[in-house]
C-alpha positions as CSV (number, residue, x, y, z in Angstrom):
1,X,24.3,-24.7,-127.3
2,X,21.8,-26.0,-124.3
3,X,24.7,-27.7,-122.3
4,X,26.6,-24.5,-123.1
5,X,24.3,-22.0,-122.1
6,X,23.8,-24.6,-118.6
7,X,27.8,-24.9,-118.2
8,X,28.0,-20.7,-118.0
9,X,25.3,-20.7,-115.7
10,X,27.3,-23.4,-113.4
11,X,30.1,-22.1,-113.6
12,X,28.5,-18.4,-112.8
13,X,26.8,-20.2,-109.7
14,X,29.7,-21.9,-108.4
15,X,32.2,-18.9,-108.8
16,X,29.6,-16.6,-107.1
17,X,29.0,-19.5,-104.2
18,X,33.3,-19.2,-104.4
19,X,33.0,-15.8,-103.6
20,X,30.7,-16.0,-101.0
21,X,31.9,-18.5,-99.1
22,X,35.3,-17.5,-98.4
23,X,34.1,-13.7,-98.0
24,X,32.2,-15.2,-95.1
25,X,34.2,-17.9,-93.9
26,X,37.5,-15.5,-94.6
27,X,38.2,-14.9,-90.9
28,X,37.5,-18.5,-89.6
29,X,40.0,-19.8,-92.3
30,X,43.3,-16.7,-91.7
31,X,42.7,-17.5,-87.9
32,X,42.9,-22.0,-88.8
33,X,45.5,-21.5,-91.0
């Protein structure tokens, strides 16, 4: 249940960094692509 409980939290982490990122970097990337 430990690597479970650390897996959610990952996952959590990287979704959030996810969400993050491409609300900050969302203008850079429409004006690359």
């Amino acid at each position: 249940s430990h690597l479970k409980i650390h897996g959610d939290i990952v996952t959590t982490i990287t979704h959030f960094l996810y969400q993050f990122w491409r609300n900050y970097f969302s203008e850079d990337i429409s004006t690359v692509t």
